[in-house]
Z-matrix of the N, CA and C atoms (Angstrom, degrees):
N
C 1 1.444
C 2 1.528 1 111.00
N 3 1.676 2 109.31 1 -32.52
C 4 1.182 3 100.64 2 -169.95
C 5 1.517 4 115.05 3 -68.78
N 6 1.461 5 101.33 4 -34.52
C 7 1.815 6 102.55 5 175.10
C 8 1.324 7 120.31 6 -63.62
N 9 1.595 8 128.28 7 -0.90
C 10 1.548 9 126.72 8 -156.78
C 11 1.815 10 74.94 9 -102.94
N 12 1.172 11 124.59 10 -44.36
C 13 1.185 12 125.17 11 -179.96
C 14 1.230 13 128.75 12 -42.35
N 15 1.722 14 107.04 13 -60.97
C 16 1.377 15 107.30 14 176.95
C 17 1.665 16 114.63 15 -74.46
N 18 1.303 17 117.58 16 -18.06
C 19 1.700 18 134.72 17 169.25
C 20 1.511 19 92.32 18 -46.05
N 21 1.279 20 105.67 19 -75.69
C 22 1.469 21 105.69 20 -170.02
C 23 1.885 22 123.11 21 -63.00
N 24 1.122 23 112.62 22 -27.40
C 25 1.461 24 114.19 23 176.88
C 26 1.551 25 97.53 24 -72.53
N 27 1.411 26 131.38 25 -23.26
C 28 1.357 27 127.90 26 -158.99
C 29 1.911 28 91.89 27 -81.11
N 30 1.413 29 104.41 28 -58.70
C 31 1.272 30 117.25 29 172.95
C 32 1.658 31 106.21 30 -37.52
N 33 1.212 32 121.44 31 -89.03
C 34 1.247 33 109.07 32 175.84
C 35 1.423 34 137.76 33 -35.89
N 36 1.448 35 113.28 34 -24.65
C 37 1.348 36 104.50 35 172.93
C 38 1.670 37 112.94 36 -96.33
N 39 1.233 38 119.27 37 2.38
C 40 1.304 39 127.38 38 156.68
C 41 1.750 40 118.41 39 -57.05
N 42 1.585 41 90.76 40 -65.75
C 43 1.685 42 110.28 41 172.52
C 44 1.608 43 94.64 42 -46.17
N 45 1.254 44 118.47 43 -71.65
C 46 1.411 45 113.23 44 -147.14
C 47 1.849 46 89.32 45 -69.34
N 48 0.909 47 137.76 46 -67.41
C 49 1.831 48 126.61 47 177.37
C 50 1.591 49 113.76 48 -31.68
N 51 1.678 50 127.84 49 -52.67
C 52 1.912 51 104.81 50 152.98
C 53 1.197 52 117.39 51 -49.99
N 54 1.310 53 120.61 52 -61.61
C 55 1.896 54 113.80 53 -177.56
C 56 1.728 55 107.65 54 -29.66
N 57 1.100 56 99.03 55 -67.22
C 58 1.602 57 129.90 56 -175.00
C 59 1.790 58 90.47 57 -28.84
N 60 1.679 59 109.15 58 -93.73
C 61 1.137 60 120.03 59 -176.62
C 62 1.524 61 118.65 60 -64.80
N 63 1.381 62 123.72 61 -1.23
C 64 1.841 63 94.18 62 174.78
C 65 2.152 64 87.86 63 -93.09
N 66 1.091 65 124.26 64 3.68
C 67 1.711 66 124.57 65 -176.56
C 68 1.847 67 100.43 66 -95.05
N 69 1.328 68 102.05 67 -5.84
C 70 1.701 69 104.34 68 -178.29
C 71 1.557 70 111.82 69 -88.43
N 72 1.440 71 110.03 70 146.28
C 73 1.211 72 99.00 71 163.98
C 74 1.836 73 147.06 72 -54.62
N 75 1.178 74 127.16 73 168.33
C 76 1.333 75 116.43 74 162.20
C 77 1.890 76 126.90 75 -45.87
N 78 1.363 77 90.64 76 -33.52
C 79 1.665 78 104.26 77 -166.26
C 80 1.745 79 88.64 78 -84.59
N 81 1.292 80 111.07 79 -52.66
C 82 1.655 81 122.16 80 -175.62
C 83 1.509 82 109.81 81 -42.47
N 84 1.487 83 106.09 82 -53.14
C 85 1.606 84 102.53 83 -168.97
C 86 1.521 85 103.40 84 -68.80
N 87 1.426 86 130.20 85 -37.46
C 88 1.721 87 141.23 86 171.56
C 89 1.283 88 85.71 87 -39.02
N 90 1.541 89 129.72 88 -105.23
C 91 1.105 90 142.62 89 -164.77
C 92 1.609 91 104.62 90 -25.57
N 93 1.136 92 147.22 91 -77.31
C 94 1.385 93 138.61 92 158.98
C 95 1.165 94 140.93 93 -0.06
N 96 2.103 95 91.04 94 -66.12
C 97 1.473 96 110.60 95 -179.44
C 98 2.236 97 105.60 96 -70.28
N 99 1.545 98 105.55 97 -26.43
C 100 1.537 99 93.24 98 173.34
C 101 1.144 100 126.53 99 -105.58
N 102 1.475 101 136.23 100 17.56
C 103 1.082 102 161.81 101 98.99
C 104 1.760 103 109.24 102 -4.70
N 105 1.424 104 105.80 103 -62.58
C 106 1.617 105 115.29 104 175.11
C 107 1.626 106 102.48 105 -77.60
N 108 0.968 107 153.97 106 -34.28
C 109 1.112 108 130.17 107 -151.61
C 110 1.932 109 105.98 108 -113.15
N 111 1.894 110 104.29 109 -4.31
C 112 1.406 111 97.23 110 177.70
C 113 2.065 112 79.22 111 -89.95
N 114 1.192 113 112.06 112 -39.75
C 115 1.948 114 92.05 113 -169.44
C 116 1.825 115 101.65 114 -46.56
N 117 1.378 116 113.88 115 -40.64
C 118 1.311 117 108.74 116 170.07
C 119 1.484 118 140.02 117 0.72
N 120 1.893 119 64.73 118 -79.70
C 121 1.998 120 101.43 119 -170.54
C 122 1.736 121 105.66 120 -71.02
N 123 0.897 122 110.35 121 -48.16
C 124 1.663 123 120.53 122 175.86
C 125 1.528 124 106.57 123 -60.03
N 126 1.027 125 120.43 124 -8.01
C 127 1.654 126 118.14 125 -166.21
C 128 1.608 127 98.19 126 -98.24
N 129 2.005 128 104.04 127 93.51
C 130 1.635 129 96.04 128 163.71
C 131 0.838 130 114.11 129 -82.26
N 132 1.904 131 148.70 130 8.43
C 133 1.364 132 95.90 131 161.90
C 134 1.392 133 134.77 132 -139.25
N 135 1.351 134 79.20 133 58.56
C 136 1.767 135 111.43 134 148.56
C 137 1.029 136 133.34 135 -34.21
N 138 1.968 137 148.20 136 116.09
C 139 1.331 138 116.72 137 -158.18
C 140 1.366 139 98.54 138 -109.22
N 141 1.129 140 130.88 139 146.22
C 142 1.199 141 147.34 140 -176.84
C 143 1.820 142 125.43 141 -95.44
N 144 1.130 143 97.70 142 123.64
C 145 1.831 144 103.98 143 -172.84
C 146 2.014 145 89.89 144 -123.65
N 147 1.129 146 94.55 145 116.88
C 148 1.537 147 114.73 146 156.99
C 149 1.247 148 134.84 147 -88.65
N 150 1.275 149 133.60 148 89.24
C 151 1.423 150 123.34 149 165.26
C 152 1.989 151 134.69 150 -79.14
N 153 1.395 152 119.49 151 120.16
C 154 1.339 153 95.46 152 160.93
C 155 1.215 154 151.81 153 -65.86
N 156 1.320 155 138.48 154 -175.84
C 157 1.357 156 135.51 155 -152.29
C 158 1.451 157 95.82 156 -72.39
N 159 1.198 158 118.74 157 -45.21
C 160 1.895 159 118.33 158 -168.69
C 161 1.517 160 109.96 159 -80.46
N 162 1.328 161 112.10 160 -12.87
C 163 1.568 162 126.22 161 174.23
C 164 1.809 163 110.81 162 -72.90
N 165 1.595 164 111.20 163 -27.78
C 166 1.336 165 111.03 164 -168.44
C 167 1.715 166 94.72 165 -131.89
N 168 0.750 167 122.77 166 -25.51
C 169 1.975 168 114.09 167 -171.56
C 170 1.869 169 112.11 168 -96.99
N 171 1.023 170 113.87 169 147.85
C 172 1.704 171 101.68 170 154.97
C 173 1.255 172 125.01 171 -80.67
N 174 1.431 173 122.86 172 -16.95
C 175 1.424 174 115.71 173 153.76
C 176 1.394 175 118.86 174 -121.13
N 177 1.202 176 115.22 175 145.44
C 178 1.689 177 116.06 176 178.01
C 179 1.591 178 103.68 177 -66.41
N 180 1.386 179 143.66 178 141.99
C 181 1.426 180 153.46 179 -171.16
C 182 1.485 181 87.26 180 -93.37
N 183 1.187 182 105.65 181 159.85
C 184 1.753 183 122.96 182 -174.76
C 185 1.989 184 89.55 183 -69.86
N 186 1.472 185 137.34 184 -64.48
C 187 0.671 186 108.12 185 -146.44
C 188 1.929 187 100.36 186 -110.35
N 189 1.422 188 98.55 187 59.05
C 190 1.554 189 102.23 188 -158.03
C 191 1.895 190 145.51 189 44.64
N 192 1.409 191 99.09 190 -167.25
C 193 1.358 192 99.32 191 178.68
C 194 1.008 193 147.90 192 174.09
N 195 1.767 194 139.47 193 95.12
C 196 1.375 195 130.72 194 -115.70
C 197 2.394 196 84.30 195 -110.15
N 198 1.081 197 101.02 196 168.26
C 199 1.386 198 131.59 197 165.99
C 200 1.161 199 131.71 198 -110.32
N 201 1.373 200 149.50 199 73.44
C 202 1.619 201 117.82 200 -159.10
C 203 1.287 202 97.50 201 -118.03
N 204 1.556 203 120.95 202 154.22
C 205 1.049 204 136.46 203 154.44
C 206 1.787 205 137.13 204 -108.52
N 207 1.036 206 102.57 205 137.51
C 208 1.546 207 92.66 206 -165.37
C 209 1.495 208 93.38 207 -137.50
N 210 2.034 209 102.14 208 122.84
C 211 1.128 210 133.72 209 -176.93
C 212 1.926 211 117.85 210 -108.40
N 213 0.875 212 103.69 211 145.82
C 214 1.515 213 133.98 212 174.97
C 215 1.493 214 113.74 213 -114.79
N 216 1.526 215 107.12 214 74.18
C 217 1.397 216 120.91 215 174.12
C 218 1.644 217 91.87 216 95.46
N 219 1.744 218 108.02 217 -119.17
C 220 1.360 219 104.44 218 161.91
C 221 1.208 220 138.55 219 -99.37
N 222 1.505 221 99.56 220 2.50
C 223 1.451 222 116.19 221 -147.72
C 224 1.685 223 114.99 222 -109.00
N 225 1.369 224 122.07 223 111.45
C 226 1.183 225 128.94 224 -119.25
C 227 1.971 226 94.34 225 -87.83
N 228 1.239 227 129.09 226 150.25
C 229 1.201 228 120.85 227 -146.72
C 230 1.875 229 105.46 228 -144.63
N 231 1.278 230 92.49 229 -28.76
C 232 1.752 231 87.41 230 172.60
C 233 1.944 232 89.21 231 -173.94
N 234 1.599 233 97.03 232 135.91
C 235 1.270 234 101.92 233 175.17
C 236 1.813 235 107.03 234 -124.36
N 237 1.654 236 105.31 235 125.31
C 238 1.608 237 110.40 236 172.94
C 239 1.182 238 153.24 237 -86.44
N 240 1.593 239 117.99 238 53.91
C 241 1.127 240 105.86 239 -147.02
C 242 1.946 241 114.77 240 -80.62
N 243 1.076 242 95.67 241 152.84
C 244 1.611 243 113.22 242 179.73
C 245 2.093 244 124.48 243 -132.74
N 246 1.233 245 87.89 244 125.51
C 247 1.892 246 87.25 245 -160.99
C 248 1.659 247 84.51 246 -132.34
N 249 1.439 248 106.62 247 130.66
C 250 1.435 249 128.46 248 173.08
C 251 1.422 250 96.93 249 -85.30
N 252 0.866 251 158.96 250 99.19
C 253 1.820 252 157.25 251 120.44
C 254 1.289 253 123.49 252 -53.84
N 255 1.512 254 107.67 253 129.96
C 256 1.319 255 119.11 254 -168.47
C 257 1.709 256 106.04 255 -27.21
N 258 1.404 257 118.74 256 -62.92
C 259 1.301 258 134.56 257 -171.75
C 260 1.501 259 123.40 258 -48.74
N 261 1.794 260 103.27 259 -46.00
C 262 1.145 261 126.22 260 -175.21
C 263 1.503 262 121.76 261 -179.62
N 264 1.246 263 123.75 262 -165.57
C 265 1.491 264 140.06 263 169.96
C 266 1.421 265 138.62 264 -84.27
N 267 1.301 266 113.54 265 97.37
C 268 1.597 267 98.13 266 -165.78
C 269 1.498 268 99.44 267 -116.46
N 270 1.989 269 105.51 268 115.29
C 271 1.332 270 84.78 269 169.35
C 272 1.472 271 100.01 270 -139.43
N 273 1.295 272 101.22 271 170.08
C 274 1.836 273 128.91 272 -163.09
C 275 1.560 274 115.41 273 -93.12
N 276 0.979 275 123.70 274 139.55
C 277 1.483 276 86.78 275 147.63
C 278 2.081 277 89.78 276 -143.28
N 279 1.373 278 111.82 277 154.58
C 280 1.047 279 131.66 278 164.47
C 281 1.598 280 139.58 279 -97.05
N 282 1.409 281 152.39 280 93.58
C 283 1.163 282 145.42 281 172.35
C 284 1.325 283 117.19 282 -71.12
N 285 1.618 284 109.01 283 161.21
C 286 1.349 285 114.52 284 -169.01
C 287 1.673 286 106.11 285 -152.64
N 288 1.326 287 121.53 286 135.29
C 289 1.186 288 118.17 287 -149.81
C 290 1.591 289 85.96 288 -137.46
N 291 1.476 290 130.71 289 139.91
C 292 0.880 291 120.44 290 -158.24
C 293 2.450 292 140.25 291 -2.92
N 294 2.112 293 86.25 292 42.51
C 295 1.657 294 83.80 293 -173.38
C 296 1.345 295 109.40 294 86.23
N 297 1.397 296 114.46 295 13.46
C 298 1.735 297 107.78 296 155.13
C 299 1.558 298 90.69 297 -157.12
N 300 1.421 299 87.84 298 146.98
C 301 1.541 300 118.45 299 -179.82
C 302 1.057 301 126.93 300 -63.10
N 303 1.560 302 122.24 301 118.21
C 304 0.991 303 135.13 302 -176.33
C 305 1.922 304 140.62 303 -97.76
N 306 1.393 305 78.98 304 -36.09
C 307 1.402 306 92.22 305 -176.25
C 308 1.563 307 100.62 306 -144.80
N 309 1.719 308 147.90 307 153.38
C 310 0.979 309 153.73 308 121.83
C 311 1.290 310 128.91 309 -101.32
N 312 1.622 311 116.25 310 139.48
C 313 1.983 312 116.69 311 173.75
C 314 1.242 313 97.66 312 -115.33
N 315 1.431 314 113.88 313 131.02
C 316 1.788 315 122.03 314 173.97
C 317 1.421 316 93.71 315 -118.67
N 318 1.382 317 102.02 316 127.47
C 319 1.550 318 100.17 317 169.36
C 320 1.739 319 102.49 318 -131.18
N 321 1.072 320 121.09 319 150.49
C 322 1.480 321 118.78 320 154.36
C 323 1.317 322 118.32 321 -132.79
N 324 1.539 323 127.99 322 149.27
C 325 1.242 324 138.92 323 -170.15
C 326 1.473 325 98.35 324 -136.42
N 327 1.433 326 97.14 325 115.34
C 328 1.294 327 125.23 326 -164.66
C 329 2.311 328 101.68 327 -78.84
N 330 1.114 329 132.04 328 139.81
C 331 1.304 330 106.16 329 171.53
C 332 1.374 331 110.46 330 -91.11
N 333 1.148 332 111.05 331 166.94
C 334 1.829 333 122.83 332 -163.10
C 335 2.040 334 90.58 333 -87.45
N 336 1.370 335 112.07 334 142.76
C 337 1.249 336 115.28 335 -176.13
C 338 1.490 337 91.09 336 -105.74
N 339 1.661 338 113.44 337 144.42
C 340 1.278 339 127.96 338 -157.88
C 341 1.779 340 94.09 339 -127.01
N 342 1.777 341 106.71 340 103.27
C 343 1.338 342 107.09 341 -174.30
C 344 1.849 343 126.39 342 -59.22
N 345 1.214 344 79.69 343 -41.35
C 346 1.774 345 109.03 344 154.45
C 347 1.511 346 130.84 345 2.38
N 348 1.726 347 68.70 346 -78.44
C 349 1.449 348 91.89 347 -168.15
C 350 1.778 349 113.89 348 -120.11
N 351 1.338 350 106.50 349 -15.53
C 352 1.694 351 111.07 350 144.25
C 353 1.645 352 87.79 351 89.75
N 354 1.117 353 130.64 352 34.07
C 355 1.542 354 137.62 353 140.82
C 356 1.494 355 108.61 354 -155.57
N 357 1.501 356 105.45 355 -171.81
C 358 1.675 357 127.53 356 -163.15
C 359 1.100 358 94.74 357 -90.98
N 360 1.626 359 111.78 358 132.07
C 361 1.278 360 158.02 359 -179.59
C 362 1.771 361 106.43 360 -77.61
N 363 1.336 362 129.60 361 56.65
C 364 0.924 363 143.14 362 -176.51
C 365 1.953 364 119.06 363 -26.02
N 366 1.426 365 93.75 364 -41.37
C 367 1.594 366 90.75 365 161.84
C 368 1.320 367 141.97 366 -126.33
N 369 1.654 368 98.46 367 52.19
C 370 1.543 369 124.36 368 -179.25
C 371 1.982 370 95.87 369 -130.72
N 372 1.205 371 84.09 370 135.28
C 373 1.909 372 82.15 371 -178.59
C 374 1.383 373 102.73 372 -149.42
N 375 1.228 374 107.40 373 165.70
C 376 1.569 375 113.13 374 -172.97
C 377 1.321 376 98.41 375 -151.00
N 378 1.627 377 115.47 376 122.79
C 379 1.493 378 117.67 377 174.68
C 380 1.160 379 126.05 378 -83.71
N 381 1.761 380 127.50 379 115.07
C 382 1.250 381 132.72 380 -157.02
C 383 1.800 382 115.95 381 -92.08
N 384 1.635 383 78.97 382 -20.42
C 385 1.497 384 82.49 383 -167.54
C 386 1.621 385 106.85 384 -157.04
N 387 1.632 386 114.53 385 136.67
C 388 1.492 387 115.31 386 -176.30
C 389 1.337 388 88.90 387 -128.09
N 390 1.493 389 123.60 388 148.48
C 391 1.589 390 134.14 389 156.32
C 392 1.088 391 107.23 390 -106.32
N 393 1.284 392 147.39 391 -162.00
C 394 1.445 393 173.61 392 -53.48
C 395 1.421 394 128.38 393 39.08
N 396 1.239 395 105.20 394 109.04
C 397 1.833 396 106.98 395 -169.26
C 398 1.144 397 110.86 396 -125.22
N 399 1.269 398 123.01 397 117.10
C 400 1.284 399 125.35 398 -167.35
C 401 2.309 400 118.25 399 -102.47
N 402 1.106 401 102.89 400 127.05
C 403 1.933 402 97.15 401 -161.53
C 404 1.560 403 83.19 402 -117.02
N 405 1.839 404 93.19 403 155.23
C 406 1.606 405 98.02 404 157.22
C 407 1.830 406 74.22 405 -141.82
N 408 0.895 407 111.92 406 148.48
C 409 1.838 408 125.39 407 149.55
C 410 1.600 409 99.03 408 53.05
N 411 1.084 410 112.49 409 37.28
C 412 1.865 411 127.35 410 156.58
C 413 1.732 412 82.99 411 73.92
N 414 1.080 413 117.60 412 40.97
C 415 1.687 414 110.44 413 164.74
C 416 1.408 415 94.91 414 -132.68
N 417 1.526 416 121.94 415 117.14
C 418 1.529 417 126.82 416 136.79
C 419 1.195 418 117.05 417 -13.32
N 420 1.161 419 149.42 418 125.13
C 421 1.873 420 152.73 419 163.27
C 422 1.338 421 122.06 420 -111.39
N 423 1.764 422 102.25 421 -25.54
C 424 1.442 423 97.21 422 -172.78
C 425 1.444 424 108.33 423 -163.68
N 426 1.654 425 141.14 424 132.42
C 427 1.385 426 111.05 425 170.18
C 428 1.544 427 80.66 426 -141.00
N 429 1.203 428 100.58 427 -175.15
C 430 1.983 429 142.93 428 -165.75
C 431 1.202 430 98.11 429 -144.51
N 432 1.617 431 132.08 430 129.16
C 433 1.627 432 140.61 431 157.95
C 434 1.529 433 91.30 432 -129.24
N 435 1.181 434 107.85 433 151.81
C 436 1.696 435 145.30 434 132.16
C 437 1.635 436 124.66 435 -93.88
N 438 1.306 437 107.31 436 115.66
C 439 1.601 438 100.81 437 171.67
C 440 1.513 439 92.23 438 71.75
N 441 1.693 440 102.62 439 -179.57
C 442 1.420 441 123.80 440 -136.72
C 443 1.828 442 96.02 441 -127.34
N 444 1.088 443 81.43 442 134.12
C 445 2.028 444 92.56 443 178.89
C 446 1.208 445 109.06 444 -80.77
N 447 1.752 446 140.66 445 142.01
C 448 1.012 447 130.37 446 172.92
C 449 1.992 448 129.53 447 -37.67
N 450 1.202 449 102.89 448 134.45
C 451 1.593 450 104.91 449 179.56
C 452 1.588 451 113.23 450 -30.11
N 453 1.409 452 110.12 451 -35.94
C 454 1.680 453 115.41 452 -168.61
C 455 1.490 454 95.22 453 -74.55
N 456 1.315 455 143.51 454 -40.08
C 457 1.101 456 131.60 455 -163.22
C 458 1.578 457 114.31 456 -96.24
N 459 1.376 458 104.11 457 -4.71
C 460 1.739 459 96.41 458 -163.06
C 461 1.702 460 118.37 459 -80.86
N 462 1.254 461 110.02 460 9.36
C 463 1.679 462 137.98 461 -173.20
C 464 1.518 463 97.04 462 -93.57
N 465 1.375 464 121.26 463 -54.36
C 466 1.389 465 135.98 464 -170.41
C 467 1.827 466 110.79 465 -39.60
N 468 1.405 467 111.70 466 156.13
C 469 1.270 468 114.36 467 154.10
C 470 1.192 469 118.92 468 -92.36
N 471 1.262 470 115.67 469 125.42
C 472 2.031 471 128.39 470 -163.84
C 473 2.076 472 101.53 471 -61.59
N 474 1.197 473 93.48 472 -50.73
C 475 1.316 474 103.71 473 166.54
C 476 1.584 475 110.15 474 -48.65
N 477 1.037 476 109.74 475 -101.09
C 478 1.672 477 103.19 476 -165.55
C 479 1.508 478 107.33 477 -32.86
N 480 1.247 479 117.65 478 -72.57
C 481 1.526 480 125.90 479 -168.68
C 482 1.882 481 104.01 480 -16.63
N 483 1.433 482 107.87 481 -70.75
C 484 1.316 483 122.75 482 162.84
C 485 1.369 484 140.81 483 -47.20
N 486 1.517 485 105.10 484 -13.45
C 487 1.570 486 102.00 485 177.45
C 488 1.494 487 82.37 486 -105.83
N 489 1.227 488 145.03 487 -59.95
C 490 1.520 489 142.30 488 178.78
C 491 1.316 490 111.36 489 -42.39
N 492 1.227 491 130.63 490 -48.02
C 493 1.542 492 109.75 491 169.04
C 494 1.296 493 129.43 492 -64.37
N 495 1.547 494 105.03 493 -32.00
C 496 1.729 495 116.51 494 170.45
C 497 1.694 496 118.99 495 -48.93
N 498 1.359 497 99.23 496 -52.66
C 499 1.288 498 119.78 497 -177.75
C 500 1.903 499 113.08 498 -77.55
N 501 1.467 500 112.09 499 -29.84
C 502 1.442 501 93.83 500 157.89
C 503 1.515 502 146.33 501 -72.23
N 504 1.681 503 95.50 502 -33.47
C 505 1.518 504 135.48 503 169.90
C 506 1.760 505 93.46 504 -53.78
N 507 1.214 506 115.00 505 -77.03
C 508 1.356 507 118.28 506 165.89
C 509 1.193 508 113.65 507 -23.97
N 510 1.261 509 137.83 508 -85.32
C 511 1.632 510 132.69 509 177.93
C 512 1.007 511 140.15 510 -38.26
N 513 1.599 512 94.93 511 -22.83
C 514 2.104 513 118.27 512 -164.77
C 515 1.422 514 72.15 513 -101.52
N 516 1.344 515 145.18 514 -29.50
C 517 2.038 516 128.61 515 -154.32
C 518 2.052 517 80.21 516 -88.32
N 519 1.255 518 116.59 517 -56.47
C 520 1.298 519 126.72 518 -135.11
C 521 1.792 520 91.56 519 -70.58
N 522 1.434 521 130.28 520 -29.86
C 523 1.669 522 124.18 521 -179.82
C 524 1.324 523 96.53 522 -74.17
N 525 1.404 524 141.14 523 -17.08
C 526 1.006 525 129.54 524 -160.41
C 527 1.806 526 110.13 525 -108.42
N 528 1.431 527 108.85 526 -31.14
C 529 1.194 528 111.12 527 171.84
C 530 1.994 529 106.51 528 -93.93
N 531 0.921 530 134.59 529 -8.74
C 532 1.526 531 123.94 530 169.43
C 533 1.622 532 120.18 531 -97.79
């Protein structure tokens, strides 16, 4: 009985936290949603499942590319992805708030081209581009960019792109960590 109890108080304070937050402001739910994702980052002890580049991509990137996931019991809590590209560094990161997505950071760091020597300067980089995407209930609400997303992606819907990678990354982290 006692577990039907706390089942149900859990339930209710779920209900009452959407009620809560779809009645909050735009700025309110931000403040909230990064509130959750710095307790995140501070949270060592999180367990961590690593995948490599050929473990999560269909092609390996010239300069590789790790995946990590980091769980709270089972329940998956921030996923890292990182891709070496010839050019530069593009990495992600994803939050997860009770198992749906909350927040994403896309950054890429472009490498500095070295006239010199007539290729990329592998440890000089320049960041071209930052996102911030903010979700409540698998709907986008709010984002912030710097700089310009690659030509291939700028057609895309920001939304889907982002809940589909979350959710594949997720599946490819979750056979590997259960």
């Amino acid at each position: 009985m006692k577990k039907f109890a706390k089942h149900t108080l859990f339930v209710l304070l779920s209900v009452g936290f959407v009620i809560i937050s779809s009645g909050q402001t735009k700025d309110e739910q931000i403040k909230l949603i990064r509130k959750k994702f710095q307790q995140i980052n501070s949270d060592t002890t999180l367990r961590k499942v690593t995948l490599e580049s050929e473990e999560f991509l269909e092609e390996t990137p010239d300069n590789g590319g790790e995946l990590t996931g980091y769980y709270e019991n089972r329940k998956i809590k921030k996923i890292y992805e990182w891709i070496g590209l010839s050019n530069g560094i593009n990495t992600s990161e994803f939050y997860f708030d009770n198992e749906q997505l909350i927040f994403v950071f896309e950054k890429f760091d472009s490498f500095l081209f070295d006239d010199k020597k007539g290729e990329f300067d592998l440890s000089k980089t320049k960041t071209i581009f930052e996102g911030r995407f903010y979700f409540n209930n698998k709907k986008l609400f709010s984002k912030s960019t710097k700089g310009d997303k690659s030509l291939a992606a700028q057609g895309e819907s920001t939304e889907k792109v982002l809940l589909e990678r979350a959710s594949e990354n997720l599946g490819t982290l979750n056979k590997k960590a259960n």
